[in-house]
N, C-alpha and C positions, 0 to 999 in steps of 0.2 A: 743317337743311341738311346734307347727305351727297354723298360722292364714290363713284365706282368704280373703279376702275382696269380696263382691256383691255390683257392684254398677246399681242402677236401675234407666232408664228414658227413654223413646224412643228416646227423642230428641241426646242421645248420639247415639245410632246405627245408627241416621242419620248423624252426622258428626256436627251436629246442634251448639252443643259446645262442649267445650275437658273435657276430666274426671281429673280437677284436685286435687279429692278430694282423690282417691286414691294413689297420691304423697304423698300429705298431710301424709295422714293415715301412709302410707308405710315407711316413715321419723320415724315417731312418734314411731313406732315397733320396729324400730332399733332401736332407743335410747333406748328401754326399755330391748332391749335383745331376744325380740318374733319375731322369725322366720316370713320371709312371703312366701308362695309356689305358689299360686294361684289368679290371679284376674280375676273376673267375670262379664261382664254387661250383665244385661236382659231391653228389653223394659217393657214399662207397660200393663204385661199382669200377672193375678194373677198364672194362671195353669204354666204359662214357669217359671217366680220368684218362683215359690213354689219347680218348680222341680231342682234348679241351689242351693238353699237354702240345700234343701234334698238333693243334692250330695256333696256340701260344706260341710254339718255335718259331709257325711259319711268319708271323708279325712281329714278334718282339727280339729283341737281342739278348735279354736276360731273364728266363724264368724260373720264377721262387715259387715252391709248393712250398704248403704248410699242413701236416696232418697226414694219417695213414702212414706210421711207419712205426706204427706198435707191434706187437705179438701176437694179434688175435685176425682169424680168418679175412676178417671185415677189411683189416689195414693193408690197402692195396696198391700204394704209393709206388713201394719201389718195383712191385712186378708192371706198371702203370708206365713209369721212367723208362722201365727197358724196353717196353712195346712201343711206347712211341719212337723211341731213337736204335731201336734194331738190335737190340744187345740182349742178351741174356745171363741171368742172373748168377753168380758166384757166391761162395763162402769166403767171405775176410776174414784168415785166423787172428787178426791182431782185433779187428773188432770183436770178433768172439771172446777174446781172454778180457778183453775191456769189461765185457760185460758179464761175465763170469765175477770179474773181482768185483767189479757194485755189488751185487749180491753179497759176496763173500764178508766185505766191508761191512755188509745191513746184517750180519747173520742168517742172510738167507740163503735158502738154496736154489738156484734157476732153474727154470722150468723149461720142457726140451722146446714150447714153442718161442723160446725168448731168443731162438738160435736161428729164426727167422729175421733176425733184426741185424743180424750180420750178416744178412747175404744183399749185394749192391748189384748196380748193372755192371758187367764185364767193364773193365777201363775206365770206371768210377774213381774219381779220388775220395777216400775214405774221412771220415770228419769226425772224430770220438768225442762223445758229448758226456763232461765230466757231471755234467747236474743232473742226469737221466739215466734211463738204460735204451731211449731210441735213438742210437747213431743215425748223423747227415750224411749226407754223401753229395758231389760236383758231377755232372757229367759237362764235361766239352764238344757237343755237338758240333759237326758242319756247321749246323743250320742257329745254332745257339746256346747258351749256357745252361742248364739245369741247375739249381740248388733245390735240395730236398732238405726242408726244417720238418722240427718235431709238433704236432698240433698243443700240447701243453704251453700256455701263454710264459712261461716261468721259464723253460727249456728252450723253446722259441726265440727269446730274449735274450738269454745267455749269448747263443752259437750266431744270434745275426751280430751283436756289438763285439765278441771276442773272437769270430773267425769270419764269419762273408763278407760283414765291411772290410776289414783290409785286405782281404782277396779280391774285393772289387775295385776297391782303389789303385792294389796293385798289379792286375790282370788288364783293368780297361783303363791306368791311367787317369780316373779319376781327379778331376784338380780345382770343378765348378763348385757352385754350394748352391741351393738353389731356396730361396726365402720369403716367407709372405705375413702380408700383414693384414687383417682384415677390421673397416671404420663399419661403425653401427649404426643404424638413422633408424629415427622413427617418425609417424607422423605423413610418409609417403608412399604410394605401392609401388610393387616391384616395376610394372611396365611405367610408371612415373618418373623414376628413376632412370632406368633405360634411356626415356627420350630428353634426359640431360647431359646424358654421357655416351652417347652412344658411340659417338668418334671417339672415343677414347678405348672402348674395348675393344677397338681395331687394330690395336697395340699388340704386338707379337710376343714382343718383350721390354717391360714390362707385360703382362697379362693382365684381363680384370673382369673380375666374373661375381653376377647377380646371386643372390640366394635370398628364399621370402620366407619368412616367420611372423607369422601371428601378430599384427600389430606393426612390425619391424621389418626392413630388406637391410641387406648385408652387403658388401662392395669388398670385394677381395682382389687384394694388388699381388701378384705374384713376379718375383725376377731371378734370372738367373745371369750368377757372375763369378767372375773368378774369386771372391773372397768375399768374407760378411759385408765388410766395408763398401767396397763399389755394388752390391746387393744393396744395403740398406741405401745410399744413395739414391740408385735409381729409382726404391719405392717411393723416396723422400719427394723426391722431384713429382714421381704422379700423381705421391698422395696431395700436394703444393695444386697440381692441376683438379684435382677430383674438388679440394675441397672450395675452389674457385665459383666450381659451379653452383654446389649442394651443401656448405658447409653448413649452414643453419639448422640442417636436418640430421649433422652426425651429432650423438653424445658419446659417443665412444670408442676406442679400439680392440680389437685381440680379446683380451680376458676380461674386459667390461661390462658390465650390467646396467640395465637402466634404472634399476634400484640405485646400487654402487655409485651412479657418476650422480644421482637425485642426490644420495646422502651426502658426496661430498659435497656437491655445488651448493647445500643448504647449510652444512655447516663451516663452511669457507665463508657465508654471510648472516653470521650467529641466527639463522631463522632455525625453528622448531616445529615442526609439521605433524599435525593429529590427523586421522581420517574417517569419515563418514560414508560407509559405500552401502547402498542395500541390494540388494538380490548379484552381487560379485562373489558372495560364500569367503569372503576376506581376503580373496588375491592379492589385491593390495596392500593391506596391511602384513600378510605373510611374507612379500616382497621386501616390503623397508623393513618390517623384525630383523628378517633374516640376513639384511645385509647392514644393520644397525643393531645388534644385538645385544647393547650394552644401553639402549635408550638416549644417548646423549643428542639424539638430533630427532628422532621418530619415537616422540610422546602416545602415540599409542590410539585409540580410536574404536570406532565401534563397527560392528557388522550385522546388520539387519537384514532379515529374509524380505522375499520378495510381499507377505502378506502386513508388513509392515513399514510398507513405503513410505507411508503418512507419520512420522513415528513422533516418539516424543509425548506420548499421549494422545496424541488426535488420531479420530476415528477414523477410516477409510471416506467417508462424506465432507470431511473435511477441505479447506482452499486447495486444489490440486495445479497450481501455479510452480512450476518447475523451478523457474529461477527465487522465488521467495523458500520454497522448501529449501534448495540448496545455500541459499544464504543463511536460513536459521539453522540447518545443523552445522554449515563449517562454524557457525560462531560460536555456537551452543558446544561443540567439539573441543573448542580452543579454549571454552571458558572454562571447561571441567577438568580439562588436560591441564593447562597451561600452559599449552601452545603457542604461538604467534602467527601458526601458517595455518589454514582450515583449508583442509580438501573432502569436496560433497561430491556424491555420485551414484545418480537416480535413473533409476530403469521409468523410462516415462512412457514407454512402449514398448509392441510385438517385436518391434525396429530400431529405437531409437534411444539412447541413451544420455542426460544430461550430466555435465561436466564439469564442476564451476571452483575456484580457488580462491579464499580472502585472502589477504596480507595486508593488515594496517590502514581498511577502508580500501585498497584497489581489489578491483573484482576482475576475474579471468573468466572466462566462459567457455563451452564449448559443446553445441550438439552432435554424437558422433551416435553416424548410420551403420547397419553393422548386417550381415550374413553368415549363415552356418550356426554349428552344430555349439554346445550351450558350451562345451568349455572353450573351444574355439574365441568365442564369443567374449567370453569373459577375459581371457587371456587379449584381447583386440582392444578391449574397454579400457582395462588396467596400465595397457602402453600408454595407448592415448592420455586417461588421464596424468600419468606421471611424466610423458611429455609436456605437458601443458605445464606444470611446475617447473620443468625446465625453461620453457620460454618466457614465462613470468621471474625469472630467477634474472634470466638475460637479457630482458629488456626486449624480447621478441614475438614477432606477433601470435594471437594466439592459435592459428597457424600455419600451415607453410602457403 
């Protein structure tokens, strides 16, 4: 058994704002155990909603629109509902007085198009939404479930946690939970990754699915079971196998940052990290601020443009030796800071970018070759290098 979600509004296919109602939604499924296979947005047009609604049904067992079920011409939701599933559309006098008295409640007076909002498909179950004035409504199809929510994120929210989750719990018997965890690596790419685990994302259930960012690939354990417990288990056990293969390569899980696990790993072993980066525009450093913002571990450092590579006083004709450049500003860093960790990181080319970490006379190194577009780029530099402190942190090579 599987859901859809429809979300409907023009202003989404223009870019106008982001759909986050169907996160929302798609969260909410998981916890309850219901599958999600498919997400849909239509503008506001009734014939295209009616036809995305009708193929929704014919695939999925439960679909949820979200939008189009205001007062204004454009909101096309429920006459949308009734054409796909053959009904036509009614006035609900209790929806009506419902929303007669929000008004009444605001001091206001309703307006005769708000009497659109109480008309459902014929054999609708009626759903008065106390946060709003757009009533839901259920249809039970032959062919499958209908719920029509309101496109306001606030309203939306209400009526999925305080009415269609326990109508789906108790309509389909709901009783699975369904939970994921997602380990972080950096340091490897996506198709890299792949070819160490591939048998493994052959897993039904558990599930496990790649995702690549900049720098980073992502490894996502999904299971589904009857309760959190034998859930978290089962991830327990893949994650036990994932990290068999690739463990060297994660720094983290779920809400972790590679800043975040940098700062702890450095200050779990009282080191103190300043940084020297030139033509990065401070990525780096705006990284560990931002996730050290009280200084106790990330002393702070400098950010130099790309026309003062040579920096420090020396002119552009000056020794253009990568590794000696990057040795005298991490230490020159560390001296002015008072630091103990010095991280340097020198655009030495079109392509190519030097890498290199002090700590207490051991030297870290790293040339990293790099493609695309400049923040792209920069964002690919700044993993790497703050990778490389992590495997200097643990004794690992400098890299995978």
């Amino acid at each position: 058994m599987h859901a859809e979600i429809v979300t409907t509004g023009t202003e989404l296919l223009l870019g106008v704002i982001s759909d986050t109602n169907s996160t929302y939604i798609a969260r909410q499924l998981r916890d309850v155990g219901l599958n999600l296979y498919f997400i849909t947005s239509a503008g506001d047009n009734q014939e295209r909603v009616a036809q995305v609604i009708d193929t929704a049904l014919g695939r999925s067992d439960v679909v949820i629109t979200t939008g189009g079920l205001g007062p204004t011409v454009d909101d096309v939701t429920r006459e949308a509902v009734a054409q796909a599933t053959g009904r036509k559309l009614v006035l609900d006098p209790q929806l009506l007085r419902s929303i007669e008295t929000f008004f009444q409640h605001r001091g206001f007076t309703m307006s005769d198009n708000n009497r659109r909002q109480a008309q459902i498909p014929e054999g609708a179950t009626p759903l008065e939404n106390p946060v709003g004035t757009a009533p839901c409504f259920i249809v039970e199809d032959p062919r499958g479930i209908v719920i029509s929510l309101p496109g306001v994120p606030r309203e939306m929210q209400y009526m999925m946690t305080h009415t269609v989750l326990p109508y789906l719990k108790q309509r389909l018997g709901l009783h699975q939970v369904i939970k994921a965890r997602t380990l972080k690596t950096c340091g490897i790419g996506e198709s890299a990754l792949d070819a160490r685990i591939a048998d493994l994302e052959q897993s039904s259930n558990p599930t496990i699915g790649l995702a690549a960012h900049p720098g980073q690939s992502h490894i996502r354990i999904t299971a589904k079971a009857d309760s959190q417990e034998q859930a978290d288990a089962m991830i327990a056990e893949m994650e036990a196998r994932v990290r068999e293969r690739v463990g060297e390569v994660i720094f983290g899980a779920d809400d972790d940052t590679l800043q975040s696990a940098i700062i702890a790993l450095l200050a779990g072993r009282d080191r103190h990290i300043a940084v020297a980066e030139v033509d990065t525009q401070g990525m780096i450093s705006g990284w560990l601020n931002g996730a050290d913002p009280d200084g106790h571990t990330f002393y702070g450092g400098w950010v130099l443009p790309a026309e003062h590579r040579w920096a420090m006083g020396q002119d552009s004709t000056a020794s253009r030796d990568a590794r000696q450049e990057g040795l005298r500003l991490a230490s020159a860093v560390c001296t002015v800071t008072g630091a103990n960790l010095g991280l340097a990181v020198l655009n030495t080319g079109p392509d190519d970018t030097y890498i290199l970490a002090v700590y207490s006379g051991q030297i870290h190194e790293l040339v990293v070759r790099f493609r695309g577009h400049e923040e792209y780029a920069q964002t690919w530099v700044a993993s790497q290098a703050l990778d490389l402190v992590r495997r200097m942190c643990l004794g690992l090579p400098d890299h995978p």
